[in-house]
N, C-alpha and C positions, 0 to 999 in steps of 0.2 A: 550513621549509616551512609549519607551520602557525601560523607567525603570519604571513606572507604572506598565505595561505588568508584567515585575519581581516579582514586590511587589505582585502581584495581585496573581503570583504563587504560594508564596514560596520558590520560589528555587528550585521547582518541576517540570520537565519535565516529559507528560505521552506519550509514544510509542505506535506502534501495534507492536511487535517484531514479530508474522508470517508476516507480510505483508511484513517486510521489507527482511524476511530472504527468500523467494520467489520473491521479486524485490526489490533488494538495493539500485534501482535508488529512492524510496519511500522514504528514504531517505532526496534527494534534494525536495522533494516535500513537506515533512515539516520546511528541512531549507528556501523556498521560503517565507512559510505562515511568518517564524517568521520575515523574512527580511523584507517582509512586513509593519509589526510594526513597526520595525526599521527606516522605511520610512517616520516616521509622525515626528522623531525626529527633532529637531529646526535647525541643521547646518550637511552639510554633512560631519563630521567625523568620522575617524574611531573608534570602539570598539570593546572590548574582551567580554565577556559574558561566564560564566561557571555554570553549571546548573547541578544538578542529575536528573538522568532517574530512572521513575517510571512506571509498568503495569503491566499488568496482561492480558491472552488467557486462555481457558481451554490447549493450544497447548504447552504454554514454561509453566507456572504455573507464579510465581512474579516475576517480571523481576526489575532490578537495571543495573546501568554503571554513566557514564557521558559525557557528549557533550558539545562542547567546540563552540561557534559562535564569529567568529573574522571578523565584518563586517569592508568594505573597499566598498572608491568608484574609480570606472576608469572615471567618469569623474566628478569630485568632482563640479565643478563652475556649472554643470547643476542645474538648480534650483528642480527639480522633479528629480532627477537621484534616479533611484534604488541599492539599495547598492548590492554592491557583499558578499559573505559569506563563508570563509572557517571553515568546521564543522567537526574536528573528535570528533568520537564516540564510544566508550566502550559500548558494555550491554554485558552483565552475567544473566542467567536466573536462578532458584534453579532446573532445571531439566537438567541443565552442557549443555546447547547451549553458545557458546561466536560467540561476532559480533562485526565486529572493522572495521568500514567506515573512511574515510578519502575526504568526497566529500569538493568539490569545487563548487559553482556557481558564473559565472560570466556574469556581465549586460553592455553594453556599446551598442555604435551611438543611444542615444536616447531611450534606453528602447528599442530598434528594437530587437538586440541581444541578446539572453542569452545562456550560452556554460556550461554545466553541466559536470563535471568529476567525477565519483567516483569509486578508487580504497576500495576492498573488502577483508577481510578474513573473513570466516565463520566455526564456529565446531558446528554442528548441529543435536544434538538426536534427529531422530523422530519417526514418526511409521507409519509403511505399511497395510492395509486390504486391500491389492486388487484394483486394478480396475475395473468402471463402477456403476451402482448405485445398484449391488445385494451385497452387499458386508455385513458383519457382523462383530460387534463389539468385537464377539469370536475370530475371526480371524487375529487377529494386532500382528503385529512383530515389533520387534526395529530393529535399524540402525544407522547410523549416517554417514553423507553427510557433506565432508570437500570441503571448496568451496577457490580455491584464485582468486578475478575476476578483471575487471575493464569495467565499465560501462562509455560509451561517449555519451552525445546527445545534437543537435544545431540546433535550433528555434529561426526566424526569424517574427516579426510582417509583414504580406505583406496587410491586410484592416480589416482594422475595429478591432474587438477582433479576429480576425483568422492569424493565424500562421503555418508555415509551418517548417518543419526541417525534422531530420535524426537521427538515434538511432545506437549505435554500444555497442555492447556486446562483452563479451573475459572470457571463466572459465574454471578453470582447476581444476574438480571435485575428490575425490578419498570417497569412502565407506566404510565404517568399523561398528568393530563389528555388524557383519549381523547376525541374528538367525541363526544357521544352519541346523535348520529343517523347517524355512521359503521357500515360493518361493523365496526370492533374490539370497537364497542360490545357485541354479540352476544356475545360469546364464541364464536364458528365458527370463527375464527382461531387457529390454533392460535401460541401464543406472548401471547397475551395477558393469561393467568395469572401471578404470580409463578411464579418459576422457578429451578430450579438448574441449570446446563449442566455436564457432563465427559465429554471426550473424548481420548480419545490413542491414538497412531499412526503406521507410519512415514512417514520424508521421505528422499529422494533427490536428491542435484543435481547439475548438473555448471555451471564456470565456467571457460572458457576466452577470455574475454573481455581484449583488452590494454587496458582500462580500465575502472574504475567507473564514474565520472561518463558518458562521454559516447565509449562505447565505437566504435571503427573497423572491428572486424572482431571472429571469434570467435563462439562460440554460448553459450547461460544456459537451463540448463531443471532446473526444480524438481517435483518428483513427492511429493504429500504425499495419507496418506488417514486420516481421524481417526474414531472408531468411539466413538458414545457411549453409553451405556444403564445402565439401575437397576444391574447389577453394580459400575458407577463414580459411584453416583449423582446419577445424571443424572434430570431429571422427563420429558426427551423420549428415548425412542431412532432414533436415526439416525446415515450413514454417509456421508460429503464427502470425494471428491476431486476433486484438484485438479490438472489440469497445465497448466505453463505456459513456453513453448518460441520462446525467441529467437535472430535469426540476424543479422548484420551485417556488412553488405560494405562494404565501401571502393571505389567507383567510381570515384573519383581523388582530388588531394592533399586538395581541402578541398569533396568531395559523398562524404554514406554514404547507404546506404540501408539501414534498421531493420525489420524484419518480426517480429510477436510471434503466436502462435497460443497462445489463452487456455482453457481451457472446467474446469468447476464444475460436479460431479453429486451432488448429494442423494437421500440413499434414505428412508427409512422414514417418521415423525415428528417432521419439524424445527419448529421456529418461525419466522416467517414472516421475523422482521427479520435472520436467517441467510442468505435464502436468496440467490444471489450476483446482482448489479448488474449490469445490463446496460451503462450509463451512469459519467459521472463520470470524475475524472481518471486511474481505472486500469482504466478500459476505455472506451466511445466517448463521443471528449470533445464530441458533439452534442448528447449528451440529460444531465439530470442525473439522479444516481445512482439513485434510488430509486424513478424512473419505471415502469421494465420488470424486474421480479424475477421466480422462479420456481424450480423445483427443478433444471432445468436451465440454463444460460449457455455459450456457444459464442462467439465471435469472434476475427478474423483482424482484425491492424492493421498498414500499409503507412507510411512516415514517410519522408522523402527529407530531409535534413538539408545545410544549407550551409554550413558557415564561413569567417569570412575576408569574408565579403560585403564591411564598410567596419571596419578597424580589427579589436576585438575582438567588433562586430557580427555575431551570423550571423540565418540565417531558414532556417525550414521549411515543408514542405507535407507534410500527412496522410491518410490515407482508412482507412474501418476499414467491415466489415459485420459482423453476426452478430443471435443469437437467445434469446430465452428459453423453455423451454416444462418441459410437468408432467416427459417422462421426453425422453431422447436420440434416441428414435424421433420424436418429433413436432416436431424441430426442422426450420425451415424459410429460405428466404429472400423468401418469399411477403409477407410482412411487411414487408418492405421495410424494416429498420431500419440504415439505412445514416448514415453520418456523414464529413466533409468538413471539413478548416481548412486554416489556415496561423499559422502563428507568427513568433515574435523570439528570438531567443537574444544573451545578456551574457556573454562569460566572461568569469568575477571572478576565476580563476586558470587561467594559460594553460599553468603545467604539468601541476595536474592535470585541464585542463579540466571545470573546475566552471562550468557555465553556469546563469543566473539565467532562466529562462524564464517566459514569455508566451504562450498559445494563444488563438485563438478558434475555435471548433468549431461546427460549422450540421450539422443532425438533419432527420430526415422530420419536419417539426412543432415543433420542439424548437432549442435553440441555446445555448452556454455559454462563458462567460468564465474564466480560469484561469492565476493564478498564481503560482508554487512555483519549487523550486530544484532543480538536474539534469531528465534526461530523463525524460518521461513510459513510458518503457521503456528 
């Protein structure tokens, strides 16, 4: 199955590079889906597997690297044992971001466990307008946000598809070439200083979803809050959670329809380049990412999914609203931050429906082009 999977690529791997450059653990969550694959193979041994990375954000422009998947199992005689995965990763963007992962996943007692490692370097041009949702596309400054981290998290099966674990973060951030007639210039911005980040915290999830890639039915919801401050030394104190709650129905043989409800709350002292994205491929794909941030994030996203259109051809239609603001009281719809596409979908494997996707997304003001591999939820 997974050299199938291969063939079916190309040899092409397609990323979100903001998603991942805003949470590196994003990462082990598509080295999972491929392990996956991996899983259907005839004998449990080990393999290397080496692939180019391919995408596209309006956020990096075209992105290239390579990722390297050298699946192992810990406990090879179990008959269903899920493989384990060491994944480094190169990407290069043509707008000079580089990102260099080195995650680990590992599965043993029975698929009960799974212990996620990923050490991080990131050099990361991006661009500032402001926070909250008044912000204007006049007003964007560059930056660039050098990240060296290491992400830990361990999830335990305890009934049914629900899982419990623990997340721990570590980053030691530094900023450069800042506009100097921008706000970061000031120092007002909190996060503009060098910085050490740590935080950790539980997670909770449930997955009852009948597939990874490009699920039919079934629900996915993730519950994580991460508590950082000097006792863990950290140079900011502050407290992020997060939930994130999807549902998926099957409306007949070959229409789903996908519905995800997102939101992200910050307490105390964050720094700014934490604070969650309104925009971008994993949230409203009209605006891009770093448009609309703030201590709060809220949105609801609709997607109607077709397959089968011509061949291995499918297409979609999307719509999504929501909001940023300083705390969860002042979120609004006043804003009008609404967002609108449709898409193309390739499956490059029709068993496990891995689809090669394509969006184009139109924003109040705003609009983005995007393309990566599996569903955007």
């Amino acid at each position: 199955m997974l050299a199938n999977l291969l063939l079916g690529l190309g040899l092409i791997t397609v990323l979100s590079t903001n998603a991942l450059a805003q949470d590196p653990a994003a990462i082990e969550k598509i080295d999972q889906k491929t392990a996956s694959v991996a899983a259907d193979t005839a004998s449990n041994t080990s393999s290397t597997v080496v692939l180019p990375v391919l995408g596209y954000t309006p956020d990096t422009g075209l992105m290239l690297g390579g990722l390297a998947l050298r699946f192992f199992y810990l406990e090879p005689d179990l008959p269903d044992a899920r493989p384990s995965v060491f994944s480094p990763t190169v990407i290069f963007t043509l707008k000079n971001q580089l990102m260099v992962y080195l995650g680990t996943s590992l599965n043993w007692d029975k698929n009960r466990n799974a212990l996620n490692v990923v050490p991080y370097y990131l050099n990361f041009p991006d661009t500032f307008y402001g926070t909250g949702r008044d912000v204007s596309l006049d007003n964007e400054e560059d930056y660039t946000n050098e990240g060296l981290g290491l992400d830990l998290d361990f999830n335990r099966k305890v009934w049914r598809n629900w899982r419990l674990g623990t997340s721990y973060r570590l980053e030691k951030h530094r900023l450069s070439e800042v506009d100097p007639d921008g706000q970061l210039a000031t120092g007002a911005i909190n996060g503009t200083q060098n910085a050490w980040l740590s935080g950790f915290g539980p997670m909770v999830s449930l997955d009852s979803r009948d597939n990874t890639w490009a699920p039919d039915r079934g629900w996915w919801l993730q519950a994580t809050a991460r508590f950082a401050g000097r006792d863990l030394g950290s140079d900011y104190t502050y407290q992020e959670y997060t939930l994130d709650l999807r549902k998926y129905w099957q409306v007949s043989d070959k229409l789903v329809l996908a519905g995800q409800y997102l939101t992200t709350r910050l307490e105390g002292d964050p720094p700014f380049f934490i604070m969650p994205r309104l925009g971008g491929d994993s949230g409203l794909r009209g605006y891009r990412g770093g448009l609309y941030i703030d201590n709060t994030r809220a949105l609801t996203r609709l997607e109607l999914r077709r397959t089968g259109l011509w061949g291995r051809l499918g297409a979609v239609a999307f719509a999504g609203v929501g909001d940023v603001a300083p705390s969860p009281q002042k979120l609004t719809l006043a804003g009008e931050l609404w967002s609108a596409g449709f898409g193309f979908r390739y499956m490059l494997d029709q068993k496990e429906r891995v689809n090669l996707r394509v969006d184009f997304g139109f924003g109040n003001g705003d609009s983005g082009f995007f393309l990566s591999l599996g569903e955007a939820f």
